[in-house]
C-alpha positions in Angstrom: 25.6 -31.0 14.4 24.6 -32.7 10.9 25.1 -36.0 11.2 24.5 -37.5 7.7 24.6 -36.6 4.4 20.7 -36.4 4.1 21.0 -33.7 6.6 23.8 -32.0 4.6 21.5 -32.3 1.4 18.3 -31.0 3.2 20.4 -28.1 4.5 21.5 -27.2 1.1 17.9 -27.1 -0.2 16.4 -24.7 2.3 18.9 -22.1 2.2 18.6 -22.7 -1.9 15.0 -22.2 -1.1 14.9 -19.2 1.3 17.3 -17.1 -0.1 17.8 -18.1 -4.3 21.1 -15.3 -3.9 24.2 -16.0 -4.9 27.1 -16.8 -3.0 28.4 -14.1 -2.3 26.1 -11.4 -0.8 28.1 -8.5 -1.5 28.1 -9.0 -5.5 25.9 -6.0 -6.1 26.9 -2.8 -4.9 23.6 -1.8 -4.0 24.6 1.7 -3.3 25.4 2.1 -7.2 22.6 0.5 -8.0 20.0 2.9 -6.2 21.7 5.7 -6.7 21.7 5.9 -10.6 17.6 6.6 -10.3 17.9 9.1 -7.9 14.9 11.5 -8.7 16.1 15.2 -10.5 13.4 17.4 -11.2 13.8 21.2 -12.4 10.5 22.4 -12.4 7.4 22.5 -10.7 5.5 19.5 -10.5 1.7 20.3 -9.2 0.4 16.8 -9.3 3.3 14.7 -8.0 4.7 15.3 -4.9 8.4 13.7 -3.7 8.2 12.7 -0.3 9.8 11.6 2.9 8.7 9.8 5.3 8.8 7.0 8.0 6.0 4.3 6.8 3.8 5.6 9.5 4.1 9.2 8.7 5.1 11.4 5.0 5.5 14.6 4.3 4.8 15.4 0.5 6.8 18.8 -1.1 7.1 20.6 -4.4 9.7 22.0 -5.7 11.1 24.1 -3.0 11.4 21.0 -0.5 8.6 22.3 1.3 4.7 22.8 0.7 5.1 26.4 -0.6 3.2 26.5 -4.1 1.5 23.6 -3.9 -0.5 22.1 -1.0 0.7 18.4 -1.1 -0.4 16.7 2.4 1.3 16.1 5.7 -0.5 12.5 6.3 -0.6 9.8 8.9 -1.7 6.1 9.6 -3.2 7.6 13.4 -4.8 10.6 12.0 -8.4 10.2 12.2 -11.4 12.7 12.4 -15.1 11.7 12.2 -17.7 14.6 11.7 -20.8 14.7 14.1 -23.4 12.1 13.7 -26.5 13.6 12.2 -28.8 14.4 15.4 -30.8 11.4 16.8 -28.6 8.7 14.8 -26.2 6.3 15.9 -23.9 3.7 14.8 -25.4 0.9 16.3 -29.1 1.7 14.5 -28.0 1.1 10.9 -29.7 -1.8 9.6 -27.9 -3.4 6.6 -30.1 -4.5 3.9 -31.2 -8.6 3.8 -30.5 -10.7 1.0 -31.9 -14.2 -0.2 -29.3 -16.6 0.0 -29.5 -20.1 -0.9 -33.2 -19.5 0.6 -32.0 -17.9 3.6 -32.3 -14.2 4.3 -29.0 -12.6 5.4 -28.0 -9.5 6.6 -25.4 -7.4 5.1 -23.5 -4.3 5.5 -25.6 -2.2 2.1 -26.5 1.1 2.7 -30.1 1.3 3.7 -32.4 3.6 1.6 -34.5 4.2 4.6 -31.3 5.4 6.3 -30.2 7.9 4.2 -28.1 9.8 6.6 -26.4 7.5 9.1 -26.1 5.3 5.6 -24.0 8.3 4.2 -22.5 9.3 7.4 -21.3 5.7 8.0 -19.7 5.6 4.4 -17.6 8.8 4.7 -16.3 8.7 8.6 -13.9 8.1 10.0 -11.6 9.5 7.5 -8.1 10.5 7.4 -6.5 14.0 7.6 -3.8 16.4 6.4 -1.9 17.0 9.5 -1.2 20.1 8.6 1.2 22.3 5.4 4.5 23.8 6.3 6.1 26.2 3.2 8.1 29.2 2.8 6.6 32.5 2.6 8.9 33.8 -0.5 9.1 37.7 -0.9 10.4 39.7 -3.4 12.6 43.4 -2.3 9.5 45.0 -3.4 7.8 42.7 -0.4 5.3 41.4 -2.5 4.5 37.7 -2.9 7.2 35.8 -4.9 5.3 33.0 -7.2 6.5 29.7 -9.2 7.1 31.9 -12.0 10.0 34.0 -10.4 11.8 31.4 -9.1 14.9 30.0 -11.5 17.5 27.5 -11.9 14.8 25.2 -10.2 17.1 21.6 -8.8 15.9 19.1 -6.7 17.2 15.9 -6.0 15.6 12.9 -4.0 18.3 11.0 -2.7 16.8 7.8 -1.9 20.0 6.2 -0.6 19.4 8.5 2.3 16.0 9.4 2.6 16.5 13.1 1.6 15.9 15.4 -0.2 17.9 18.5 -1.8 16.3 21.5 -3.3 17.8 25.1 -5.2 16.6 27.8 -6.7 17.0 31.0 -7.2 15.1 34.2 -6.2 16.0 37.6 -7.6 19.8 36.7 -7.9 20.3 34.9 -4.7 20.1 31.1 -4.3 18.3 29.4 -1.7 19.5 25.8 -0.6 16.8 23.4 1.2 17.6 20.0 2.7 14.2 17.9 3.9 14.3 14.3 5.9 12.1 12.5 8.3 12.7 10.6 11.3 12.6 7.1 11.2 10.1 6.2 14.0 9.2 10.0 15.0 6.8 11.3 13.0 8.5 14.1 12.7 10.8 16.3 9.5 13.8 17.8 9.4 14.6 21.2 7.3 17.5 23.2 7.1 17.6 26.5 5.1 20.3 28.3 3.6 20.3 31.9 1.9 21.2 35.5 2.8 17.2 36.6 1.6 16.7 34.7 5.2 18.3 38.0 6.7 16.7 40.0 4.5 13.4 39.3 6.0 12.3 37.7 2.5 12.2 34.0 3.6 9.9 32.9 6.5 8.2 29.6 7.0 4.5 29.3 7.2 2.6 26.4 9.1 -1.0 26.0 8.0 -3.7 24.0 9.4 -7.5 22.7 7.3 -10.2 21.5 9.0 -11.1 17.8 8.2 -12.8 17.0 4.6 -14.2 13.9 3.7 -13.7 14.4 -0.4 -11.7 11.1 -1.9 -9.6 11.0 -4.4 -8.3 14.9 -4.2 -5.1 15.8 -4.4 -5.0 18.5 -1.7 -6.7 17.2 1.4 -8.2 19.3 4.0 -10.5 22.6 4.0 -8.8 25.6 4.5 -12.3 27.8 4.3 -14.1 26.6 7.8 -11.8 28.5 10.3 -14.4 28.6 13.0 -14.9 24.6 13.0 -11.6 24.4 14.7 -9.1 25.6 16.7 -5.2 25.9 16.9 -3.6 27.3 19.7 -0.3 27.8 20.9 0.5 25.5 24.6 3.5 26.6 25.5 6.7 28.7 23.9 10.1 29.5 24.4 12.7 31.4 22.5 13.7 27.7 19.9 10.3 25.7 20.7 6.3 25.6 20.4 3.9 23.4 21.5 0.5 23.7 19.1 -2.4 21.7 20.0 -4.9 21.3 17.6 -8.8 19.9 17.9 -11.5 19.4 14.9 -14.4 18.3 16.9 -13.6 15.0 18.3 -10.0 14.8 17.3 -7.0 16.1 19.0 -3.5 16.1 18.2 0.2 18.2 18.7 2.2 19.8 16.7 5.7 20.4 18.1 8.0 23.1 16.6 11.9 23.8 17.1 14.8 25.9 15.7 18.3 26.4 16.2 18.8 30.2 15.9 16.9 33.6 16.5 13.7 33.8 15.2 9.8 34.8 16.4 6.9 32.2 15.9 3.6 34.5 14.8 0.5 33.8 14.7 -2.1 34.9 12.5 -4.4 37.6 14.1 -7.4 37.5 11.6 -10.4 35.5 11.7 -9.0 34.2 8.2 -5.4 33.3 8.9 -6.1 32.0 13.1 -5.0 28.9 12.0 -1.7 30.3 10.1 2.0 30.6 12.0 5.4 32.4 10.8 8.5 31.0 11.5 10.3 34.8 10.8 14.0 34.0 11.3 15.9 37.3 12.6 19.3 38.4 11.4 20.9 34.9 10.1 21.6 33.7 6.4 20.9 29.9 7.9 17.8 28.1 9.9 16.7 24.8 10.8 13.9 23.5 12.3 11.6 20.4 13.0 8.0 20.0 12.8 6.6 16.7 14.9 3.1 15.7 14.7 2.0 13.3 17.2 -1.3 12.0 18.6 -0.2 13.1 22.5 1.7 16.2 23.8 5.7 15.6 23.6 8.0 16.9 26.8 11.1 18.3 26.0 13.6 18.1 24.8 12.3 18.7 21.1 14.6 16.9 18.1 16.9 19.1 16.7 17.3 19.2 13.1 20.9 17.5 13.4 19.3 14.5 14.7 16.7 13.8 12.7 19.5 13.9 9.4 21.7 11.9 11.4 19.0 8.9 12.2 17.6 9.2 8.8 21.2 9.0 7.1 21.6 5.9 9.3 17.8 3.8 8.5 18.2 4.3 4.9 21.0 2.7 4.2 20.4 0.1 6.8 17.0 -0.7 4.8 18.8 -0.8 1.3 21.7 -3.6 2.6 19.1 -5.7 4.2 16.7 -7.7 2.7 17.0 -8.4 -1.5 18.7 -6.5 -4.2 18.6 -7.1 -7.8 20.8 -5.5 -10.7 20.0 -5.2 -14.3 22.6 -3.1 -15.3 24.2 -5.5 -17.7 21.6 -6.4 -19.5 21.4 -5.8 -23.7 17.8 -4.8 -23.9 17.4 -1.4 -23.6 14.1 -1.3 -21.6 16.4 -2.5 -18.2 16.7 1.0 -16.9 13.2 1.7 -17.1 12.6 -1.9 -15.6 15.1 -0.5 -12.8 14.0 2.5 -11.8 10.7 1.4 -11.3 11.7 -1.3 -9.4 13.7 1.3 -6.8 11.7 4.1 -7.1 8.6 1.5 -6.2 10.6 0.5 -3.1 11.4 3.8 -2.0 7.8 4.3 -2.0 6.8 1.2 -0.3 8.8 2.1 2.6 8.0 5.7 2.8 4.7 5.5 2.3 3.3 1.5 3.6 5.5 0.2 6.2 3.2 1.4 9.2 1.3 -0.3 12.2 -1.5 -0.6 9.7 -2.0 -1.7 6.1 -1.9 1.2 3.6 -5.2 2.5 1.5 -4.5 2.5 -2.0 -2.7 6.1 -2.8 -0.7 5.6 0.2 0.1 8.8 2.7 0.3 11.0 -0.8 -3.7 11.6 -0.4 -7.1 10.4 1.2 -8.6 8.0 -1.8 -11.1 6.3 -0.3 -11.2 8.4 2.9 -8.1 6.9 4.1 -9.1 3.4 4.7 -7.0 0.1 3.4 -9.2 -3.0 1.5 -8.6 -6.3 3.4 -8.4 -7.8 -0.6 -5.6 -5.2 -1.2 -3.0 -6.0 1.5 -2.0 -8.9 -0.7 -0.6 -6.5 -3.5 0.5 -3.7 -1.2 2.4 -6.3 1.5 3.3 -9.7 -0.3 6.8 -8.2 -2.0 7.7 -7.5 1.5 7.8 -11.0 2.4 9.6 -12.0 -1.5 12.3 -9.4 -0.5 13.3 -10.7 2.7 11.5 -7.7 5.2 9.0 -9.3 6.4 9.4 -7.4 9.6 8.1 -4.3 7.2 4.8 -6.5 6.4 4.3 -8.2 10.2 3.8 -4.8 11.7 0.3 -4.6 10.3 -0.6 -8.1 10.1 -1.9 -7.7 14.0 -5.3 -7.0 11.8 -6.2 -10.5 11.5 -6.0 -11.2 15.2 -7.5 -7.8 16.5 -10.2 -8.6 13.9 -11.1 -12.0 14.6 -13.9 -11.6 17.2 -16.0 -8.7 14.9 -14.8 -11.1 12.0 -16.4 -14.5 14.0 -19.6 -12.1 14.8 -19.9 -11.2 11.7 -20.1 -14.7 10.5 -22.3 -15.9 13.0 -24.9 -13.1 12.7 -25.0 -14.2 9.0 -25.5 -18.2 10.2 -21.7 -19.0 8.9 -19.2 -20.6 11.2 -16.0 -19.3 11.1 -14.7 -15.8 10.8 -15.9 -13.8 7.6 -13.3 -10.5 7.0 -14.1 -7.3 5.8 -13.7 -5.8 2.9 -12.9 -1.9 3.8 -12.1 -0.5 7.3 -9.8 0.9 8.9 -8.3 0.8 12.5 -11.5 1.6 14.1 -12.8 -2.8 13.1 -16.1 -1.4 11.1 -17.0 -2.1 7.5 -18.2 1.0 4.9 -21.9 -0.2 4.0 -21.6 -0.7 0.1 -23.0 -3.7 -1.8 -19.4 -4.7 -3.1 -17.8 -3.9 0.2 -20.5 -6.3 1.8 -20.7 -9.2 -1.1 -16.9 -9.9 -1.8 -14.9 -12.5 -1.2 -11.5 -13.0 -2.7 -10.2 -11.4 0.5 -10.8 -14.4 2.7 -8.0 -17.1 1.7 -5.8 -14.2 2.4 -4.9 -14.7 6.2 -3.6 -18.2 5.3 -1.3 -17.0 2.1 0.0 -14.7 4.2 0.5 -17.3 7.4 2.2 -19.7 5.1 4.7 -16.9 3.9 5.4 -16.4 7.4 6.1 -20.1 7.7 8.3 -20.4 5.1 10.1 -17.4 6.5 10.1 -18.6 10.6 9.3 -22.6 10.5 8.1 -23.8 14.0 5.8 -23.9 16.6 5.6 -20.1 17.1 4.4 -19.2 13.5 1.8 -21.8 14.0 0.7 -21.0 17.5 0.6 -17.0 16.4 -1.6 -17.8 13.0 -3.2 -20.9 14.5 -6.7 -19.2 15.3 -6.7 -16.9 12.5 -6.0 -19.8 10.2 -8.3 -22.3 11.4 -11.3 -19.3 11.6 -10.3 -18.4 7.8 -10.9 -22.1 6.8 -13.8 -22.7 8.7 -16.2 -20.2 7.3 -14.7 -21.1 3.6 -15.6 -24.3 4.3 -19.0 -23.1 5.7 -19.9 -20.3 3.0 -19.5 -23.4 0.2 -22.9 -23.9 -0.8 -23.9 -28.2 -1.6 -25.7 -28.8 -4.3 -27.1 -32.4 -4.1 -28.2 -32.8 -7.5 -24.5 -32.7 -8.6 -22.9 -33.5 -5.6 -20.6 -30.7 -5.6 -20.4 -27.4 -3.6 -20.6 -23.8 -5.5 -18.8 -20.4 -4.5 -22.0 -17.8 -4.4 -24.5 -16.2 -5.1 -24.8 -13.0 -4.4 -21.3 -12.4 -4.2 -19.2 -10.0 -5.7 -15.9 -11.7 -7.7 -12.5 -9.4 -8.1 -13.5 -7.8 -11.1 -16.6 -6.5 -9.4 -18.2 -6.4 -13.1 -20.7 -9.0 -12.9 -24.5 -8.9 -10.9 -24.2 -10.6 -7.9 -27.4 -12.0 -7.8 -26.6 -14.2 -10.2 -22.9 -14.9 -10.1 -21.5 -18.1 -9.1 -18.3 -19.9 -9.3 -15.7 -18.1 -10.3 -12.5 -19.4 -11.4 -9.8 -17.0 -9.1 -12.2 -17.1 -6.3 -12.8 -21.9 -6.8 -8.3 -21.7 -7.2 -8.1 -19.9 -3.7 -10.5 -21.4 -2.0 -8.2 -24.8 -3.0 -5.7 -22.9 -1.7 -6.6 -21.8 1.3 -7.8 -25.3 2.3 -5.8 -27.4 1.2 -3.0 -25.0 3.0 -4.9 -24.9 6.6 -4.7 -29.0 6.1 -1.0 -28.7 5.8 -1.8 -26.2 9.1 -4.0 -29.4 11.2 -0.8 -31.8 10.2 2.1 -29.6 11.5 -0.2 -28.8 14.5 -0.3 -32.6 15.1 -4.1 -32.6 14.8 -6.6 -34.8 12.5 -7.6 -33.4 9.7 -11.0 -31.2 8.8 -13.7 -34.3 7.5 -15.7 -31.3 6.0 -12.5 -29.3 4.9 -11.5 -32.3 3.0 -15.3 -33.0 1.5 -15.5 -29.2 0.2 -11.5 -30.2 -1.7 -13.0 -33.0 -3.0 -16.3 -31.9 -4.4 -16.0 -28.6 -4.8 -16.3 -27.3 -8.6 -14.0 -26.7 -11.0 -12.6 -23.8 -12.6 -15.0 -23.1 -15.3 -14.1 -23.4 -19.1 -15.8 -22.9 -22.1 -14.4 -23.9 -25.6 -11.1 -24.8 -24.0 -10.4 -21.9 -22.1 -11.3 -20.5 -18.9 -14.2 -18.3 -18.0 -14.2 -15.0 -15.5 -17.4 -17.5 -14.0 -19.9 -20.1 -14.6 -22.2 -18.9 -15.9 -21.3 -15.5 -18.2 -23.0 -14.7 -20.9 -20.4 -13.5 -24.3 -17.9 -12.9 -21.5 -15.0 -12.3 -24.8 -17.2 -9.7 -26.3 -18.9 -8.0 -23.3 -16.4 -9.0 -20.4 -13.0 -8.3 -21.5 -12.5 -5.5 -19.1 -11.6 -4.7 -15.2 -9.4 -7.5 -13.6 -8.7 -10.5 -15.6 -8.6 -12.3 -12.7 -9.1 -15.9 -14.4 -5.2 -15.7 -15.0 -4.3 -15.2 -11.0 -5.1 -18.8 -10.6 -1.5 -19.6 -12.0 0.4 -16.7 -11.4 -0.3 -15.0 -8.2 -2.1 -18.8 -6.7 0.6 -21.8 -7.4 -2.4 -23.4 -9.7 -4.9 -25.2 -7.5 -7.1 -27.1 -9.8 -5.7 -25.6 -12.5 -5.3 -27.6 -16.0 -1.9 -26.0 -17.5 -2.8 -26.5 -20.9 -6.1 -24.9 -20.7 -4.5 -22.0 -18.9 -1.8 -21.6 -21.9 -4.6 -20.8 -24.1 -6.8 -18.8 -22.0 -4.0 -16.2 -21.3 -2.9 -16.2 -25.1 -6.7 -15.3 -25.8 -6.8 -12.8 -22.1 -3.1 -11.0 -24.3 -5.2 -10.7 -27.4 -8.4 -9.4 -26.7 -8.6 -7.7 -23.2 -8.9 -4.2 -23.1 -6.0 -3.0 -21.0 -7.2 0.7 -20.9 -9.8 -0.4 -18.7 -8.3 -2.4 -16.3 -6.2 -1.7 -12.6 -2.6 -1.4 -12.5 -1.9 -5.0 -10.5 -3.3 -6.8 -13.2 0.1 -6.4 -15.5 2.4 -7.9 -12.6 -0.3 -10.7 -12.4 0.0 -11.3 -16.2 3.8 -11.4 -15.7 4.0 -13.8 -13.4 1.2 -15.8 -15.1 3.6 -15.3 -18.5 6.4 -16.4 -15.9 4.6 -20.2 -14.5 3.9 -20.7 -18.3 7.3 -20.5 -19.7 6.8 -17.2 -21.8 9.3 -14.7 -19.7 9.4 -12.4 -23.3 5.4 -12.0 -21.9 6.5 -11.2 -18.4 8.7 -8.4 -19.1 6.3 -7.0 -21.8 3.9 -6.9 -19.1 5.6 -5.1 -16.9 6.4 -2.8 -19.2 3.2 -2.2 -21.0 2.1 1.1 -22.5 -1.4 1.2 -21.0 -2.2 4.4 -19.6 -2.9 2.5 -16.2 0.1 1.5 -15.6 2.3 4.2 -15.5 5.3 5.7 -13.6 5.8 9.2 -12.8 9.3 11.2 -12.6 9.0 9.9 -8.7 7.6 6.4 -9.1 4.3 7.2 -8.0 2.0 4.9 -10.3 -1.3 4.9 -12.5 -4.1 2.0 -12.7 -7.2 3.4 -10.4 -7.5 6.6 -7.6 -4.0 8.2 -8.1 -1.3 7.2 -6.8 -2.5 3.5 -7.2 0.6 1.5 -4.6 -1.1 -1.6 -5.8 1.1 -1.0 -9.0 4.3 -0.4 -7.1 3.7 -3.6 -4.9 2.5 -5.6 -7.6 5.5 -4.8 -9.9 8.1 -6.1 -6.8 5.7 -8.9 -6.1 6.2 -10.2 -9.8 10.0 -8.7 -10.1 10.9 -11.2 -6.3 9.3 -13.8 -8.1 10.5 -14.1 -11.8 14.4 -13.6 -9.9 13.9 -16.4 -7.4 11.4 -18.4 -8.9 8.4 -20.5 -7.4 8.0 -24.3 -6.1 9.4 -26.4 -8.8 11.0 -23.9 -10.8 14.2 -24.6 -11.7 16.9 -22.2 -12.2 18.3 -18.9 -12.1 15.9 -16.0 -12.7 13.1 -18.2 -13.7 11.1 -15.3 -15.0 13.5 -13.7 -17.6 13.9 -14.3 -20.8 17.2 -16.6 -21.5 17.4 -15.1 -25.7 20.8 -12.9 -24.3 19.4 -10.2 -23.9 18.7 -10.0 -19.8 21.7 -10.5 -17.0 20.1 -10.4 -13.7 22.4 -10.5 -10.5 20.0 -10.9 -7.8 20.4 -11.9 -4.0 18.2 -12.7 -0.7 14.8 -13.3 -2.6 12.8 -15.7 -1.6 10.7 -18.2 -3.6 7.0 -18.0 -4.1 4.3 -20.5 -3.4 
C-alpha cells in the first residue's frame, strides 16, 4: 500500500517513464492501422521475396505464394553445414597473426598467409543453408511448362495482420487461389490450393533440395548442380504423409510432408532430379499440405494445414496488441504514410525474420550475407527497438549469447594479457570468430552487453536482472577498463591502436581515440558503477581512474573528429559511418559538449556523402537531430533519398548486403525514441516536429537512455 504522497509521486513517474502511452491503451485501433499497408503486388518480383515466417524459421515466395519461378530460400537460425576440412588441417592449428601493441606482441584472429587453406576454410564454414524450395509445377493443356509470362491477372496480398499470405492468377482461363502461413514455433508452412487445373493434372507441387554453398551475398542460396554430394531419401510414407531425411556431409536434418486429400508423392528417378519430389494431387479441384523442416525426425501426427492457419491467425494478432503502437494517420505532411509503412512493414519483418534463439545476420532469413553469421556490433541495431517497443521477450531470447560466450570471451582476453572478457566480432552459434583483420581489431561491440543489461533493468528492476547480467557485466567492464592504454606523459588513458573504429575506414595501426568508441566506453563504465551500487558493492578504484582520466572526444576547430589523430578527415573522411554523431543520439552523451556537437552534425548534414554510407546511419542522425532539438532533421533523415536507405514494395531495406535489417531496426529504434523520448526529455513525442504539421498517437513505448 502507498503510504505517502512521495510514494504516490514516485509511482506516477515510473509508469510515465516505462510506458510514455496515453491513458487510454485502446486509442489506436491498431488493426486499422496495420492493415492500410498491407503489401499488393501484381507482378513478378525476382529480387524481393514476401515471406512468412516464425523468427526462427521463413519461407520466402514469388508471386504464386510459393517458390515456383523464382528460387527465393527456405532458411533457418539451426541450419548449419560446414564443408570438409582440407586434408591434414584442423581448427585448433590456425595461428592468428601477432601484432605490436603498446610494445607487446598479441595474438589475433587475422588470416595467416602461411595458412592459406584452413585460413579460407575457417572464413567461409560453418555457413547457413536453404532448407530446401517447394513451388508448383504449372502446365499448360498442351503439357508443356507454363512460365511467368502466361500467367495473368497476377494478385497477391500479404496480410500482415495475420501472418498470411494470398495469391491469384490465372492460367489459360482458369484461376488458381493460394493461401501461405507459417507456424508460430514449428518451423513449419501451411498451403492450401484451389483450382479445377488441380484435377486436370496441370498443378503439382515440386520439393527441391541444393547442396550447401558458401557464396555470400546471393540471392538464391544453395547448389542445385552437385547431386552426388548429397542425399535425400524418403523414411517412411503413407497415403497423407512423408518423412524425407536429408544429409550434406556432416549435416543432417527432416523434412516432414502432409496432405489432406488423394495424391502420390514422386520422386525423381534421374541422376539429375534424385533430389526433386511431386506432390501430384489426384482427382480434386482443392489440396493442402504442410512442409516442416526440423533438425530431428518428428513422430506423428504431422500438422495439418488447418492448424497451422489457425495458430498463425491467433500469434499475429496477439503480437500486434502487445507491446507499442503508434499512428500518424492525422498528420498534414504528406510524407506520414511513407513514414508508416515503413514503420509496419519494418516490424513485420523484424518478427518474421529476427525474433529467433539467436541474433539475426544482416539480410535476415531472406539470404546467406555473410555466410549466415550475426556481428556481435550489430545486435544493437537489429535488437534495441525490441526493448523501445515493449517486447523485450522478442530480444531476451537471443541474449543467452553473452553468458554462453563469456568463458571463450574471458579466454580470449587472457590469451591476449587483458583481464576481463573481450567479445567477438562475427560468429555464430558454434562460439568461434571468422579470422579477418577488422573482425579481430574492433571494438565498438564491447559496451554493448551493459546497454543492453541496463534496458533490461529499466524494463525488470531487481535483484534478478542484476544477478542474471551481473557476470557478463562486470567481465564487459573489466577488460574495458583493462584494454585503456595509460599514457604517463599526459596522465590520461587512450582507446587503441591497432584497432579498428565503426567506420572501419581508417588504418589501424595508427588509429587512436575515437570519439563514438571514448562516449561508450563512458558509458559502459560509468553504467557497470551504477551496476557495483545496486549490487551493494564498493566501487571499481580502476573503473573510476579510467572515467576520470580517460580522453576526451576529439575536436578540431570546434567540432568533432571521427579520431584523434585524422589527417583532412572533411575532405578525405566524409564517408562510411559517421559515427562521431552516435555519441548523442544512439549514447545519452557521455562526455559530450552539446554545443560542439550542434555544429559538428550541421557540418556531418552538409558535407557527408550519404551514397556511401550504411543504412543505420540515417536513424542515428535522427535521433542525433532528435537530442539536439531539430525534429524537422529527424524526420528528413528518416526519410532521405539516398539510395542506401531504401524500402522495397515489402519493406525489405537498402544500406549494405541486401536486405540490410540494420535499416528496419534502426528506423524503429529512432521512431520508439523520438515518440517517447529519452532521460530528461520533456514532452509528448519529443522527436517530431511541433510546426502543425505531425499528430502522433502513440502508446506503450518506452524511454531511451
Amino acid at each position: 500500500m502507498l503510504k505517502n504522497r512521495f510514494e504516490i509521486i514516485s509511482l506516477l513517474v515510473l509508469i510515465e517513464f516505462v510506458f510514455c502511452s496515453f491513458s487510454d491503451n485502446k486509442s489506436i485501433n491498431r488493426k486499422s492501422v496495420v492493415e492500410r499497408h498491407n503489401v499488393i503486388s501484381e507482378k513478378l518480383n525476382v529480387k524481393s521475396p514476401a515471406q512468412v515466417g516464425n523468427g526462427e524459421f521463413a519461407f520466402g515466395v514469388d508471386i504464386t505464394g510459393l517458390q515456383t519461378f523464382v528460387s527465393f530460400n527456405t532458411m533457418s537460425h539451426w541450419g548449419w553445414h560446414s564443408f570438409p576440412l582440407p586434408k591434414g588441417k584442423r581448427v585448433e592449428d590456425f595461428r592468428g597473426v601477432t601484432l605490436d601493441t603498446h610494445g607487446r606482441m598479441i595474438r589475433y584472429d587475422i588470416p595467416d598467409k602461411e595458412q592459406p587453406e584452413l585460413s579460407s576454410w575457417l572464413a567461409e564454414n560453418p555457413h547457413c543453408f536453404n532448407l530446401g524450395r517447394i513451388g508448383f509445377l504449372l502446365l499448360k493443356s498442351d503439357g508443356t511448362k507454363a512460365t511467368a509470362e502466361d500467367l495473368k491477372n497476377e494478385h497477391q496480398e500479404v496480410d500482415m495482420w495475420n501472418g498470411t499470405i494470398y495469391s491469384y492468377f490465372v492460367l489459360e482461363g482458369k484461376p488458381v487461389t493460394v493461401k501461405t502461413a507459417c507456424h508460430p514455433s514449428v518451423d513449419a508452412i501451411g498451403v492450401s490450393v484451389k483450382s479445377d487445373l488441380i484435377k486436370k493434372g496441370q498443378i503439382k507441387i515440386f520439393l527441391d533440395f541444393p547442396y550447401a554453398d558458401s557464396k555470400q551475398f546471393a540471392d538464391h542460396v544453395g547448389d542445385f548442380n552437385q547431386p552426388s554430394a548429397h542425399s535425400s531419401i524418403i523414411e517412411t510414407q503413407n497415403d497423407n504423409s512423408a518423412i524425407i531425411s536429408r544429409k550434406m556431409d556432416d549435416t543432417k536434418y527432416f523434412v516432414s510432408l502432409n496432405w489432406n486429400s488423394k495424391a502420390l508423392l514422386l520422386s525423381g528417378d534421374t541422376i539429375s532430379s534424385k533430389h526433386r519430389f511431386y506432390l501430384d494431387p489426384l482427382q480434386t479441384n482443392e489440396i493442402s499440405f504442410t512442409c516442416t523442416f526440423s533438425q530431428e525426425k518428428k513422430s506423428q501426427p504431422f500438422l495439418t494445414a488447418a492448424e497451422i492457419f489457425a495458430e498463425n491467425k491467433k500469434a499475429w494478432p496477439e503480437f500486434w496488441e502487445s507491446g507499442a503502437a503508434i499512428d500518424l494517420s492525422q498528420s498534414k505532411d504528406k510524407r506520414w504514410r511513407e513514414l508508416e509503412r515503413r514503420i509496419i512493414l519494418s516490424q513485420y519483418l523484424m518478427k518474421v525474420n529476427e525474433a529467433g534463439s539467436y541474433p539475426s545476420q544482416e539480410s535476415g532469413l531472406v539470404n546467406n550475407g555473410w555466410s549466415g553469421r550475426f556481428h556481435f556490433e550489430m545486435i544493437w541495431w537489429h535488437d534495441v527497438h525490441y526493448a523501445l517497443w515493449n517486447r523485450w521477450s522478442l530480444f531476451d531470447k537471443c541474449l543467452h549469447v553473452y553468458k554462453d560466450f563469456l568463458p571463450t570471451s574471458i579466454q580470449r582476453a587472457s590469451e591476449q594479457g587483458y583481464k576481463g572478457a573481450r567479445w567477438p566480432k562475427c560468429t555464430a552459434n558454434f562460439d568461434r570468430e571468422w579470422p579477418n583483420p577488422i573482425h579481430a581489431l574492433l571494438i565498438w561491440q564491447q559496451p554493448h552487453p551493459i546497454y543492453f543489461a541496463e534496458l533490461d533493468y529499466r524494463l525488470h528492476p531487481g535483484r534478478e536482472t542484476l544477478e542474471k547480467w551481473r557476470d557478463v557485466v562486470f567481465n564487459t567492464a573489466e577488460f574495458m577498463a583493462n584494454y585503456a592504454y595509460y599514457e604517463k606523459t599526459n596522465d590520461h588513458y587512450i582507446l587503441g591502436p591497432p584497432m579498428y573504429i565503426v567506420s572501419e575506414n581508417t588504418k589501424p595501426e595508427i588509429t587512436y581515440n575515437p570519439g563514438f568508441e571514448l562516449g561508450y566506453w563512458r558509458f559502459g563504465l560509468r553504467t557497470a558503477q551504477m551496476w557495483k551500487e545496486r549490487l551493494k558493492l564498493s566501487r571499481d578504484q580502476k573503473w573510476d581512474d579510467v572515467l576520470k582520466k580517460l580522453s576526451p572526444l576529439p575536436q578540431v576547430d570546434g567540432v568533432y573528429i571521427t579520431h584523434e589523430n585524422i589527417d583532412s578527415m572533411w575532405t578525405k573522411f566524409t564517408f562510411e559511418h559517421p559515427a562521431l554523431i552516435g555519441t548523442f543520439g544512439m549514447l545519452p552523451g557521455d562526455g559530450v559538449d552539446t554545443l560542439c556537437f550542434r555544429r559538428t552534425l550541421d557540418k556531418v548534414i552538409s558535407t557527408w556523402n550519404f551514397n556511401h554510407t550504411w543504412g543505420w546511419d540515417f536513424p542515428m542522425l535522427a535521433m542525433a537531430a532528435a537530442r539536439t532539438n531539430n525534429p524537422e532533421l529527424a524526420i528528413d533523415m528518416l526519410l532521405h533519398s539516398s539510395p542506401n536507405f531504401q524500402f522495397d514494395e515489402h519493406g525489405l531495406a537498402t544500406g549494405g548486403p541486401f536486405p540490410y535489417f540494420p535499416s528496419n531496426g534502426a528506423l524503429l529504434t529512432a521512431v520508439a525514441m523520438m515518440a517517447a523520448g529519452w532521460d530528461g526529455s520533456k514532452g509528448g513525442a519529443p522527436g517530431f516536429p511541433k510546426n502543425g504539421m505531425w499528430v502522433v498517437k502513440y502508446e506503450n513505448f518506452i524511454k531511451m537512455p
